[in-house]
PDB file of N, CA, C and O in Angstrom, chain B, residues numbered from 101:
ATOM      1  N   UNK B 101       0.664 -11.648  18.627  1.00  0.00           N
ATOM      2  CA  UNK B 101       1.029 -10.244  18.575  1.00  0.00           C
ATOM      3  C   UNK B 101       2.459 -10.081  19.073  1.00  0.00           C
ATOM      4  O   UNK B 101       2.938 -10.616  20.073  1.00  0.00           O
ATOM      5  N   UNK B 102       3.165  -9.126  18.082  1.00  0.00           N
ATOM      6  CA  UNK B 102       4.409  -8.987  18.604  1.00  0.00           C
ATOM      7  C   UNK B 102       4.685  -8.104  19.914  1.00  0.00           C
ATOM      8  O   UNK B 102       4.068  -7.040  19.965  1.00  0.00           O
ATOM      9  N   UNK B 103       5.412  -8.372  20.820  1.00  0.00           N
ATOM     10  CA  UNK B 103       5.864  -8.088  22.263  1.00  0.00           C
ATOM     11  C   UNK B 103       6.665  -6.455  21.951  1.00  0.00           C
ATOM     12  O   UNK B 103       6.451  -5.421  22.585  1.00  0.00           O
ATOM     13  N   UNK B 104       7.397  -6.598  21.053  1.00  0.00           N
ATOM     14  CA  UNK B 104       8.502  -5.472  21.180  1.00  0.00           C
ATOM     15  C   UNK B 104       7.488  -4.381  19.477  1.00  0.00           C
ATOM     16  O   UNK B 104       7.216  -4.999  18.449  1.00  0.00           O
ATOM     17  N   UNK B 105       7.262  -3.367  19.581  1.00  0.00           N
ATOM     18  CA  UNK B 105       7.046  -2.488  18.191  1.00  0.00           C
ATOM     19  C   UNK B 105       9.094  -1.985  17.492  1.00  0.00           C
ATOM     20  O   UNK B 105      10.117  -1.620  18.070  1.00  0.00           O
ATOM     21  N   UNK B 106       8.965  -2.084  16.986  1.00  0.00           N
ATOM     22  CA  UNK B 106      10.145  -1.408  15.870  1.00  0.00           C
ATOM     23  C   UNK B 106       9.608  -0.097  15.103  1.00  0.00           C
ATOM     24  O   UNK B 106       8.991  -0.117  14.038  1.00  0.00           O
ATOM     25  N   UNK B 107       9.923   0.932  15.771  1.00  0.00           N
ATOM     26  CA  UNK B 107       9.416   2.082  15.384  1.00  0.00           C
ATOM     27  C   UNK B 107       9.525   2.132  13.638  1.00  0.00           C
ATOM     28  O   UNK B 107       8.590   1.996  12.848  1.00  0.00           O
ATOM     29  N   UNK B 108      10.732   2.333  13.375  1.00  0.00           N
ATOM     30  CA  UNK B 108      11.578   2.576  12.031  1.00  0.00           C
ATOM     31  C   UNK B 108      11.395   2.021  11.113  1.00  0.00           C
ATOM     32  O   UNK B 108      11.684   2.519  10.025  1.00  0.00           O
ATOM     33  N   UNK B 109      10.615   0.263  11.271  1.00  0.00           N
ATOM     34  CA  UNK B 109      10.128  -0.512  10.191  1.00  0.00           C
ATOM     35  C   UNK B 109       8.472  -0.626  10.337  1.00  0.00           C
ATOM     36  O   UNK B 109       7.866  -1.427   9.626  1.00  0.00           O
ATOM     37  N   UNK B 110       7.826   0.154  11.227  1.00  0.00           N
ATOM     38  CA  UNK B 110       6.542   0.700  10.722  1.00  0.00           C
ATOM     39  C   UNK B 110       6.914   2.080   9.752  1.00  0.00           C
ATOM     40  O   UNK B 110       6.389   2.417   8.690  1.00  0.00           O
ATOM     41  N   UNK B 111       7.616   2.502  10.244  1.00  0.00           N
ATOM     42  CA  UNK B 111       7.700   4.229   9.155  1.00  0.00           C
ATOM     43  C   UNK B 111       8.442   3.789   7.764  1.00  0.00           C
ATOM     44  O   UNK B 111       8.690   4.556   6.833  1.00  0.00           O
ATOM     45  N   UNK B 112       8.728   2.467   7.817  1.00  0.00           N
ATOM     46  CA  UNK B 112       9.259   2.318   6.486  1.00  0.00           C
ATOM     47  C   UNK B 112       8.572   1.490   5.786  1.00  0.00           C
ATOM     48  O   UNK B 112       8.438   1.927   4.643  1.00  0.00           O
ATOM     49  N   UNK B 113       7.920   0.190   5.990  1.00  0.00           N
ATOM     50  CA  UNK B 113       6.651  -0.295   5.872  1.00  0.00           C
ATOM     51  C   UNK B 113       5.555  -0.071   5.782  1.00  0.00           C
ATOM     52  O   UNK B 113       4.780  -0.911   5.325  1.00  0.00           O
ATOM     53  N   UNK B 114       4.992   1.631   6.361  1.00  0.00           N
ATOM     54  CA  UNK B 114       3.506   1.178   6.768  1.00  0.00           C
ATOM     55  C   UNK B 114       2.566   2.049   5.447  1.00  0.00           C
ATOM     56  O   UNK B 114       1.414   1.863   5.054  1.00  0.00           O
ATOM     57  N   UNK B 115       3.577   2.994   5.024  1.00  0.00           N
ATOM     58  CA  UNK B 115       2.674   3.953   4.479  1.00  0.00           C
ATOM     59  C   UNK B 115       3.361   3.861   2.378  1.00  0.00           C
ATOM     60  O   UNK B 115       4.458   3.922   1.821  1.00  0.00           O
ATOM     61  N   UNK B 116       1.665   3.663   1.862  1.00  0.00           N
ATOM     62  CA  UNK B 116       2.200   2.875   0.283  1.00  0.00           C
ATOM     63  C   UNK B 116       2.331   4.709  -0.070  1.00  0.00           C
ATOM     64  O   UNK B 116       1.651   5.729   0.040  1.00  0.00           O
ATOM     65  N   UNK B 117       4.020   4.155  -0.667  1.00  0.00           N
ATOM     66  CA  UNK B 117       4.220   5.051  -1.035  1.00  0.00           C
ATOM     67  C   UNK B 117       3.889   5.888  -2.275  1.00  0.00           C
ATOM     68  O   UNK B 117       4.202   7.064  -2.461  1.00  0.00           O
ATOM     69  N   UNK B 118       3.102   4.962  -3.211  1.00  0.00           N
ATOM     70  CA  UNK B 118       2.708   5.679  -4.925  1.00  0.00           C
ATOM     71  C   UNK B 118       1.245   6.332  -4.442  1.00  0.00           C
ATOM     72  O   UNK B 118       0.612   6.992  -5.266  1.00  0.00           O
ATOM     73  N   UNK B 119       0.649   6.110  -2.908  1.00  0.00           N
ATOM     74  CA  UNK B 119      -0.594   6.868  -2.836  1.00  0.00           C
ATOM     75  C   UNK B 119       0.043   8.088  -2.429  1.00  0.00           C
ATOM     76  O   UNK B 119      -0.115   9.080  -3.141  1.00  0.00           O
ATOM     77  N   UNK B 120       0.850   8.172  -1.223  1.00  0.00           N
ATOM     78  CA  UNK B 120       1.303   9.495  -1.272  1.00  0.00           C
ATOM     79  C   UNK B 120       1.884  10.330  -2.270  1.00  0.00           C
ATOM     80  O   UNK B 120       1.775  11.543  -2.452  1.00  0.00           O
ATOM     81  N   UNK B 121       2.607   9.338  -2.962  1.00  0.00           N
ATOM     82  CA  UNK B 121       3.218  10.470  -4.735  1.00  0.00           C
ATOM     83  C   UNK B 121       1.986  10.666  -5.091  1.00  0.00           C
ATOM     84  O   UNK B 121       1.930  11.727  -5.713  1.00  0.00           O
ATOM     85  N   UNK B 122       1.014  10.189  -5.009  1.00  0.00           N
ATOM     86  CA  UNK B 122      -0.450  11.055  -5.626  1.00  0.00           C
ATOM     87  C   UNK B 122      -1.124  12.153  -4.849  1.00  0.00           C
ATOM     88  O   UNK B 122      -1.661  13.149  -5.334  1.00  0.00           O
ATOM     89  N   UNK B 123      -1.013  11.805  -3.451  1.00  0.00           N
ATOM     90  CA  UNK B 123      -1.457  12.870  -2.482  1.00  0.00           C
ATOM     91  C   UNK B 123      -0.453  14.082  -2.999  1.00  0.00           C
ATOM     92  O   UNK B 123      -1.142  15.019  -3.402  1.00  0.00           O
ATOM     93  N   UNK B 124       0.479  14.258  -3.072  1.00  0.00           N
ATOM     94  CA  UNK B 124       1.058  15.461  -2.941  1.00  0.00           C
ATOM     95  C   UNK B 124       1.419  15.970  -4.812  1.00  0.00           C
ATOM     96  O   UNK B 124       2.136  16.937  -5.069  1.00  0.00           O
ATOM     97  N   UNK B 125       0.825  15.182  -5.803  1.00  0.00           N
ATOM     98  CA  UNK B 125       0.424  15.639  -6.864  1.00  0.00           C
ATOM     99  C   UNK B 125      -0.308  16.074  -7.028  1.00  0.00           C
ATOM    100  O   UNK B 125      -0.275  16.796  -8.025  1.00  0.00           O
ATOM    101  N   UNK B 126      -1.668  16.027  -6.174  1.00  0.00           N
ATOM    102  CA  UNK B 126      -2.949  16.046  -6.158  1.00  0.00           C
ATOM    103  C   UNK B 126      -2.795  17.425  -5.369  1.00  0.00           C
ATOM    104  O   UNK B 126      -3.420  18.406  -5.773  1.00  0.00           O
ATOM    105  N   UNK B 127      -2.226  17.484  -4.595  1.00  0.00           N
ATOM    106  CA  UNK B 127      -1.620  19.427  -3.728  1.00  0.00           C
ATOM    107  C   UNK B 127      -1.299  20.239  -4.539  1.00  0.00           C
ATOM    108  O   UNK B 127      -1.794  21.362  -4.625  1.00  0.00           O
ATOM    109  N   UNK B 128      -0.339  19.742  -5.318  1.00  0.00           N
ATOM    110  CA  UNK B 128       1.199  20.724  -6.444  1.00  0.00           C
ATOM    111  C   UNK B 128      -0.123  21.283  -7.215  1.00  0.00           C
ATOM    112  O   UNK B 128      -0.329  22.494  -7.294  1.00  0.00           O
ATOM    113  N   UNK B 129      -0.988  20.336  -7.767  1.00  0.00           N
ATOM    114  CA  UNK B 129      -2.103  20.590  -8.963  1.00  0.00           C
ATOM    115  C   UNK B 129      -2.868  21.732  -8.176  1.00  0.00           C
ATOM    116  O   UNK B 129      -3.056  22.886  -8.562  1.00  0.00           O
ATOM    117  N   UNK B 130      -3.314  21.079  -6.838  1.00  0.00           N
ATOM    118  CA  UNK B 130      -4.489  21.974  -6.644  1.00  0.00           C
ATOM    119  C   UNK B 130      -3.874  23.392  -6.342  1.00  0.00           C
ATOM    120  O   UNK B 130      -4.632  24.341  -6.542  1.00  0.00           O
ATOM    121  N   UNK B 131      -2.433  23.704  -5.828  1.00  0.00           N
ATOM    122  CA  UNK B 131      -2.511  24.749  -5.549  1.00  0.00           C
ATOM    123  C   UNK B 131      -1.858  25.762  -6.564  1.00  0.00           C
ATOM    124  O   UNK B 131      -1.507  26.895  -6.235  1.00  0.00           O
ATOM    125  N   UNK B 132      -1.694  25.085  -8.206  1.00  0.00           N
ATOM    126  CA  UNK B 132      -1.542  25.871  -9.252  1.00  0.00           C
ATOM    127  C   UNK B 132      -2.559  26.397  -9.486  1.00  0.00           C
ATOM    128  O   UNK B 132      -2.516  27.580  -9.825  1.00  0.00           O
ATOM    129  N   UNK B 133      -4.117  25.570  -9.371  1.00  0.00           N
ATOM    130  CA  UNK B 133      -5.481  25.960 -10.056  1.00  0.00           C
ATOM    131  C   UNK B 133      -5.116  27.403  -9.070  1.00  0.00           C
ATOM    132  O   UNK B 133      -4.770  28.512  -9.479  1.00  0.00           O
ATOM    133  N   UNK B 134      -5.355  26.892  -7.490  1.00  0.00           N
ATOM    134  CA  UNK B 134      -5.718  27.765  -6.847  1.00  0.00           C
ATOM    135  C   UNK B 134      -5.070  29.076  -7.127  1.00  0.00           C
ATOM    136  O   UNK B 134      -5.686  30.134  -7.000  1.00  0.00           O
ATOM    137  N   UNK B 135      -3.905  29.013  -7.484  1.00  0.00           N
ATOM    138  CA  UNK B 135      -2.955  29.979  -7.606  1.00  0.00           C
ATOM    139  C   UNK B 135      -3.559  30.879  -9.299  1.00  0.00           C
ATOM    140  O   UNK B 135      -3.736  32.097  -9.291  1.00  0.00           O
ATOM    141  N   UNK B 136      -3.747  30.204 -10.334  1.00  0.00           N
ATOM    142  CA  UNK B 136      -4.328  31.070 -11.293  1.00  0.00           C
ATOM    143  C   UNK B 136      -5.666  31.373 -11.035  1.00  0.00           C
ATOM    144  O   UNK B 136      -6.138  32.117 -11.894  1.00  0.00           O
ATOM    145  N   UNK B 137      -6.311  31.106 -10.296  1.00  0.00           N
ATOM    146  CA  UNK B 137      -7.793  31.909  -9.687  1.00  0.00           C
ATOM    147  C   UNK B 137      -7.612  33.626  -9.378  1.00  0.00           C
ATOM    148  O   UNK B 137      -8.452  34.431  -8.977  1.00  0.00           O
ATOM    149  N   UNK B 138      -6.072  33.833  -9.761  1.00  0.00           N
ATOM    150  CA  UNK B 138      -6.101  35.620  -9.038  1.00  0.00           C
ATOM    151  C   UNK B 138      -5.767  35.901 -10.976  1.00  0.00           C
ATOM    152  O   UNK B 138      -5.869  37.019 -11.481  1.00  0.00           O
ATOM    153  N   UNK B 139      -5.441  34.841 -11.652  1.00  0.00           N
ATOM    154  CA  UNK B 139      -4.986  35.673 -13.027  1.00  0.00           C
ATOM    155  C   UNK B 139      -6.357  36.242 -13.643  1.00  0.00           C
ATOM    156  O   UNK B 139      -7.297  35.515 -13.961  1.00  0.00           O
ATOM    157  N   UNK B 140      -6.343  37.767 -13.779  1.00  0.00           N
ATOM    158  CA  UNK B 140      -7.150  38.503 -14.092  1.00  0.00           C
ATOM    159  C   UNK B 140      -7.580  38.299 -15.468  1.00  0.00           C
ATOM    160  O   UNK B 140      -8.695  38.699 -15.803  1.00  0.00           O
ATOM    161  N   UNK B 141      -6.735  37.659 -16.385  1.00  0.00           N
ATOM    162  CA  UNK B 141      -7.228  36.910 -17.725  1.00  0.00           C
ATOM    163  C   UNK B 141      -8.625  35.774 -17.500  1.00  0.00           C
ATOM    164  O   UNK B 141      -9.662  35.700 -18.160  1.00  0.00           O
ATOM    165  N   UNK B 142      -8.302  35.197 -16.649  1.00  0.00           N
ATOM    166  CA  UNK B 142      -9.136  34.044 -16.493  1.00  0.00           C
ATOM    167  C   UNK B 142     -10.498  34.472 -15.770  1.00  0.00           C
ATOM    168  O   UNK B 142     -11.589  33.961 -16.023  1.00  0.00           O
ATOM    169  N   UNK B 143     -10.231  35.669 -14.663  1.00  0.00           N
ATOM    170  CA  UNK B 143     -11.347  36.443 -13.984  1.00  0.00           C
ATOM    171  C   UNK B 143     -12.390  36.944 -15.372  1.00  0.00           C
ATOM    172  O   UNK B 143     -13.543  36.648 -15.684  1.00  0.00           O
ATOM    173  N   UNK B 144     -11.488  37.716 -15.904  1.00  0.00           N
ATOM    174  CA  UNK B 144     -12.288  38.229 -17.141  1.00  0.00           C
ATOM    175  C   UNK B 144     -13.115  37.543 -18.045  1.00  0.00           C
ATOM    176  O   UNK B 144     -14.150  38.045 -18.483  1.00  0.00           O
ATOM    177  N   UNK B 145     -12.704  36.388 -18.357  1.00  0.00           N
ATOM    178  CA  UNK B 145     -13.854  35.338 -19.105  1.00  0.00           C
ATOM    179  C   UNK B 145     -14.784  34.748 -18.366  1.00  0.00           C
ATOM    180  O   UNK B 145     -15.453  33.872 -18.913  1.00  0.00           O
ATOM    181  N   UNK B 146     -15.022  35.054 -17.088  1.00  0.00           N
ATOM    182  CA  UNK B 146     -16.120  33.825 -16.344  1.00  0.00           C
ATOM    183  C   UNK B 146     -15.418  32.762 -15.761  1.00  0.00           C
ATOM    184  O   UNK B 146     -16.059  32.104 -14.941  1.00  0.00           O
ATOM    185  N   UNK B 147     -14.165  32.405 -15.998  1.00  0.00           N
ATOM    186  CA  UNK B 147     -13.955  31.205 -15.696  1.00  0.00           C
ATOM    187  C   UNK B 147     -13.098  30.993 -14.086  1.00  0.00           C
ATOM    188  O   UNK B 147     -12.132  30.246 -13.930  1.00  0.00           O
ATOM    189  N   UNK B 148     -13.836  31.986 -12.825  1.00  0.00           N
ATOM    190  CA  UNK B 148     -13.492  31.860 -11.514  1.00  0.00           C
ATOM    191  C   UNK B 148     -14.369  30.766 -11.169  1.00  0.00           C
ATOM    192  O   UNK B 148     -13.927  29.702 -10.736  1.00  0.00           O
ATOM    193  N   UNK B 149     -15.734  31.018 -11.365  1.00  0.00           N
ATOM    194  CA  UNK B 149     -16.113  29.592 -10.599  1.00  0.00           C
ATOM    195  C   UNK B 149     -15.942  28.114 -11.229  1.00  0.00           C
ATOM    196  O   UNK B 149     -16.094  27.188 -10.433  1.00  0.00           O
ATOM    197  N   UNK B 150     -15.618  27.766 -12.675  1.00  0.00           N
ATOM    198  CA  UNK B 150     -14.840  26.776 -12.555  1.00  0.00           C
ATOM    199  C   UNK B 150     -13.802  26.112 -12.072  1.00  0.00           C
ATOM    200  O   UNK B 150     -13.667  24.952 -11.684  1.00  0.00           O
ATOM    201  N   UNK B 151     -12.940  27.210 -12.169  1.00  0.00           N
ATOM    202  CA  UNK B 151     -11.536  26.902 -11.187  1.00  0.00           C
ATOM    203  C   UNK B 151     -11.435  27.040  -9.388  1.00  0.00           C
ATOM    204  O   UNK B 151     -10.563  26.957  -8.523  1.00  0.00           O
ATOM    205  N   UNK B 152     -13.193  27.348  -9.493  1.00  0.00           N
ATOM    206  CA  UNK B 152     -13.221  27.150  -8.242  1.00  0.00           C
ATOM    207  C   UNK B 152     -13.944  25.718  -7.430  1.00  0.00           C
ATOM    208  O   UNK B 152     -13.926  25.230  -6.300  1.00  0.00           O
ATOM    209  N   UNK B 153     -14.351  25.518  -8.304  1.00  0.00           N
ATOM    210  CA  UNK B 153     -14.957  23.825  -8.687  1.00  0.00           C
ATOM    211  C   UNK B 153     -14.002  23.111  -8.376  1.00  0.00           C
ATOM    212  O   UNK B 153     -13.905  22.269  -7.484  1.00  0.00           O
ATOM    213  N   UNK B 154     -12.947  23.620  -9.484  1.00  0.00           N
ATOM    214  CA  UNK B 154     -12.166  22.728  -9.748  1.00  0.00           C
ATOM    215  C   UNK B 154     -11.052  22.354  -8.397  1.00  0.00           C
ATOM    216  O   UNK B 154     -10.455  21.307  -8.145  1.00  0.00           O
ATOM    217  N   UNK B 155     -11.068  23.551  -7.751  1.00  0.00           N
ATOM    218  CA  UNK B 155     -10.094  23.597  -6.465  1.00  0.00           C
ATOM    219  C   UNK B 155     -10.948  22.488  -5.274  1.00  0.00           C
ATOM    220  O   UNK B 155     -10.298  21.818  -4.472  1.00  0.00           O
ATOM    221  N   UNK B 156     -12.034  22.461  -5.321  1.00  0.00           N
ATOM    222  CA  UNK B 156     -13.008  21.715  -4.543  1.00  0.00           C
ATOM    223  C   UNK B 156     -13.350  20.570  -4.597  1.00  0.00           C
ATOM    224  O   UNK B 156     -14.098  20.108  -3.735  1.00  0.00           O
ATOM    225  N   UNK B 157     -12.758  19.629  -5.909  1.00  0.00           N
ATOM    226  CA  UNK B 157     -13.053  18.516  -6.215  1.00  0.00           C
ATOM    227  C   UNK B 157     -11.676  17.984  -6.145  1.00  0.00           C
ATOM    228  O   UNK B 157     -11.598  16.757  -6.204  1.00  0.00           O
ATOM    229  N   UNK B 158     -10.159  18.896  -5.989  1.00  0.00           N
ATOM    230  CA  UNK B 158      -9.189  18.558  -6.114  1.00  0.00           C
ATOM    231  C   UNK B 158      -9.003  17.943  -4.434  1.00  0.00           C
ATOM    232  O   UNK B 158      -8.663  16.800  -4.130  1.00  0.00           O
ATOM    233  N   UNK B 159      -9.382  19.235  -3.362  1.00  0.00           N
ATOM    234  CA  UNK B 159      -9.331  18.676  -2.161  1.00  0.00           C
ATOM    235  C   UNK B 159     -10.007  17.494  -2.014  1.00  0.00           C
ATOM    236  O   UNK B 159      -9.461  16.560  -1.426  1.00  0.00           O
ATOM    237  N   UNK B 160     -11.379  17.369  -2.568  1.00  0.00           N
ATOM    238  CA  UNK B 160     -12.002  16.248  -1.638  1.00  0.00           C
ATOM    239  C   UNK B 160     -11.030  14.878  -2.403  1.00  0.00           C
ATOM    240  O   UNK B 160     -11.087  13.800  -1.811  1.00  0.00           O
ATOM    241  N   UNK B 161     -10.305  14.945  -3.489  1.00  0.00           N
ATOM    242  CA  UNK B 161      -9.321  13.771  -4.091  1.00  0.00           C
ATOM    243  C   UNK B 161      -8.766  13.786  -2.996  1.00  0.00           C
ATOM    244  O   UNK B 161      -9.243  12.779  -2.474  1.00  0.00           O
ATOM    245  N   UNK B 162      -7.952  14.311  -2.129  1.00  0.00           N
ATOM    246  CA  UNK B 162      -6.483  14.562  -1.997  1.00  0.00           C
ATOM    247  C   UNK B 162      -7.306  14.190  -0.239  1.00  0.00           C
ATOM    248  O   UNK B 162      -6.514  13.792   0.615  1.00  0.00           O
ATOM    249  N   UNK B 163      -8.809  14.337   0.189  1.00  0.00           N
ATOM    250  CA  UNK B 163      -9.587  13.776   1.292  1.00  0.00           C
ATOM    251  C   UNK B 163      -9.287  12.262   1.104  1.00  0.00           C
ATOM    252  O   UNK B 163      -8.616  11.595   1.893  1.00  0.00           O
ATOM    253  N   UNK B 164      -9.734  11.904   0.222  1.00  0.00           N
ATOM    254  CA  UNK B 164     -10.236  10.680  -0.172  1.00  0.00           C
ATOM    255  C   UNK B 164      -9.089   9.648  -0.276  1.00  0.00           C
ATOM    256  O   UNK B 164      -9.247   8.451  -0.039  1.00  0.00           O
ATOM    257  N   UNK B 165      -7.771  10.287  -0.700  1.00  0.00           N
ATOM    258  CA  UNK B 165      -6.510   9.470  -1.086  1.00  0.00           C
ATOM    259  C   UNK B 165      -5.973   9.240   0.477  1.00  0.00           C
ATOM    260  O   UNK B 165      -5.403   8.173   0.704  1.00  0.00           O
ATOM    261  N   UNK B 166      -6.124  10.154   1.513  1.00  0.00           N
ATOM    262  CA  UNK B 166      -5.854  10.245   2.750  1.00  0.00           C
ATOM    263  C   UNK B 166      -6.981   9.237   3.283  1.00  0.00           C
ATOM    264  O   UNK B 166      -6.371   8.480   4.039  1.00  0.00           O
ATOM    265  N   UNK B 167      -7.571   9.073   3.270  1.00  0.00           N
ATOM    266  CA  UNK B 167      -8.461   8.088   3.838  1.00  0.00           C
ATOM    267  C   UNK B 167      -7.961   6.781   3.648  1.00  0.00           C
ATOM    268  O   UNK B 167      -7.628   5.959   4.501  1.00  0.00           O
ATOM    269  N   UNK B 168      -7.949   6.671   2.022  1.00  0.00           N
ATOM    270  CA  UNK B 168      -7.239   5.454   1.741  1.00  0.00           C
ATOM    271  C   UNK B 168      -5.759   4.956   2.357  1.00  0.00           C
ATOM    272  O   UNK B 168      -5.361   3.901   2.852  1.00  0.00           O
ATOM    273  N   UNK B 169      -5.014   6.550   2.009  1.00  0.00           N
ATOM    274  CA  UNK B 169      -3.685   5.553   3.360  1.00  0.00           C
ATOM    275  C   UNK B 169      -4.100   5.424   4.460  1.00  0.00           C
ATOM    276  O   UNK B 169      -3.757   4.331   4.909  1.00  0.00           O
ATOM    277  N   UNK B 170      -4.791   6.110   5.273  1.00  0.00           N
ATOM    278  CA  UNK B 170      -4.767   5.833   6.673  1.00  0.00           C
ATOM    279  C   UNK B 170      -5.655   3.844   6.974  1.00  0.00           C
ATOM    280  O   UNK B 170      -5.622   3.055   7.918  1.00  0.00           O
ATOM    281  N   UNK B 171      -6.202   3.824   5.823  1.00  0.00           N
ATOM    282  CA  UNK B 171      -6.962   2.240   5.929  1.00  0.00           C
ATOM    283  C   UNK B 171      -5.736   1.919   5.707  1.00  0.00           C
ATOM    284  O   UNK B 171      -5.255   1.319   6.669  1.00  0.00           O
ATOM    285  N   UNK B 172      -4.760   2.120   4.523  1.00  0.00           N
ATOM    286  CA  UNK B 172      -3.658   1.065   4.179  1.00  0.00           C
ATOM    287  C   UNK B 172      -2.742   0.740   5.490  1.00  0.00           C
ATOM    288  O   UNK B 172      -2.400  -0.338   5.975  1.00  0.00           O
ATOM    289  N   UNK B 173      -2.465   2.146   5.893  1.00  0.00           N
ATOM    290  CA  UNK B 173      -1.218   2.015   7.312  1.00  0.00           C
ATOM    291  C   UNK B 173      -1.575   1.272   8.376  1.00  0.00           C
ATOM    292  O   UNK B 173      -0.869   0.518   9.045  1.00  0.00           O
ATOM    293  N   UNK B 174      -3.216   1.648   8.538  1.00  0.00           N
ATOM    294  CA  UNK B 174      -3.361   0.688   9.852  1.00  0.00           C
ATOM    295  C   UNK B 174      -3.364  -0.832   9.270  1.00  0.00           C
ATOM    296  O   UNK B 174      -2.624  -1.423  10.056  1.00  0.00           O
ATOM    297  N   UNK B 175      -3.881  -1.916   8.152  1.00  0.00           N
ATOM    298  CA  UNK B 175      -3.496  -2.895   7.712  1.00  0.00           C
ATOM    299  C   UNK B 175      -2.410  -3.491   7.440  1.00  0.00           C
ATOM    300  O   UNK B 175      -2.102  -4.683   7.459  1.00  0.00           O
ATOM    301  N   UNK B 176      -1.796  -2.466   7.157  1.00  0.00           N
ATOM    302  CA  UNK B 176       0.148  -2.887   7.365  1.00  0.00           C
ATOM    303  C   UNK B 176       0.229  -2.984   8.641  1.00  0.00           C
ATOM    304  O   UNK B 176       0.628  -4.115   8.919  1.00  0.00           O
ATOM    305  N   UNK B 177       0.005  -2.207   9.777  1.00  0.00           N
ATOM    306  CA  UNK B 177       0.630  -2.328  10.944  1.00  0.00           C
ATOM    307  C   UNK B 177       0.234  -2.951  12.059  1.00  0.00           C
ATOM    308  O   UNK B 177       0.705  -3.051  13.192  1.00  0.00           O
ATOM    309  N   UNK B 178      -1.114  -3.515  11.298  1.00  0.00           N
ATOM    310  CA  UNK B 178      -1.834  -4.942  12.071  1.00  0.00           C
ATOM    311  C   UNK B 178      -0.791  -5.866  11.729  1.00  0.00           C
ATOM    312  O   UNK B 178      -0.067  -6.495  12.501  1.00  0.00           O
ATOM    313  N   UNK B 179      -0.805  -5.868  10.551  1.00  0.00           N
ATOM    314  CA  UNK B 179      -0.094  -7.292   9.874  1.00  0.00           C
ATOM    315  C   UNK B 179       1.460  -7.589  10.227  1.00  0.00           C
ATOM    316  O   UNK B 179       2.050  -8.669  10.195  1.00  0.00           O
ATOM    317  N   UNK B 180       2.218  -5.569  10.771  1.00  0.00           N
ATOM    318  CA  UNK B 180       3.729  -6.177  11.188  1.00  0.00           C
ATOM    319  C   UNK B 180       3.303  -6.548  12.906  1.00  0.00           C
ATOM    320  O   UNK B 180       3.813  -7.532  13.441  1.00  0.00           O
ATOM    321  N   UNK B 181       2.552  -5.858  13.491  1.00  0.00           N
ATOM    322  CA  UNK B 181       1.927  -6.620  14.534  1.00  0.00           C
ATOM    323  C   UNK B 181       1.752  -8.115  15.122  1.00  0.00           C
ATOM    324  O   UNK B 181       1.448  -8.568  16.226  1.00  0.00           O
ATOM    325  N   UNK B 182       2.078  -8.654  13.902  1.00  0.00           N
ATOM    326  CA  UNK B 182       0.972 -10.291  14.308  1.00  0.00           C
ATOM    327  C   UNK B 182       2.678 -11.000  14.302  1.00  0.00           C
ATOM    328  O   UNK B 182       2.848 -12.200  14.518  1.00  0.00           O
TER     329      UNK B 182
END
């Protein structure tokens, strides 16, 4: 185990960065759905509780992708560790 941590090359190392470009695609998306949930076009056909589905399956992605970095970061930062 290494003696000294290097702050700056865990924050540049630790976290994969194409999961986070998905985490925060996976936001931009959800909070357009969320955002046309008030268009009164879409109220009018029935189609609130799909897009409300749809807002609910977007978070638990955007749960789930967060889970996955937080396994990835701590495995990187075992590994700049050693």
């Amino acid at each position: 185990m290494k003696a000294e941590i290097n702050i700056e090359e865990v924050k540049a190392n630790a976290v994969h960065s194409e999961l986070l470009k998905a985490m925060c695609l996976i936001n931009q998306a959800r909070n357009i759905v969320s955002g046309a949930m008030d268009e009164k076009e879409l109220r009018d056909v029935g189609q609130w509780d799909c897009l409300d589905e749809t807002v609910t399956k977007l978070n638990e992605c955007t749960c789930d992708i967060g889970y996955i970095i937080g396994v990835t970061v701590i495995g990187r930062v075992e590994l700049m560790m050693r």
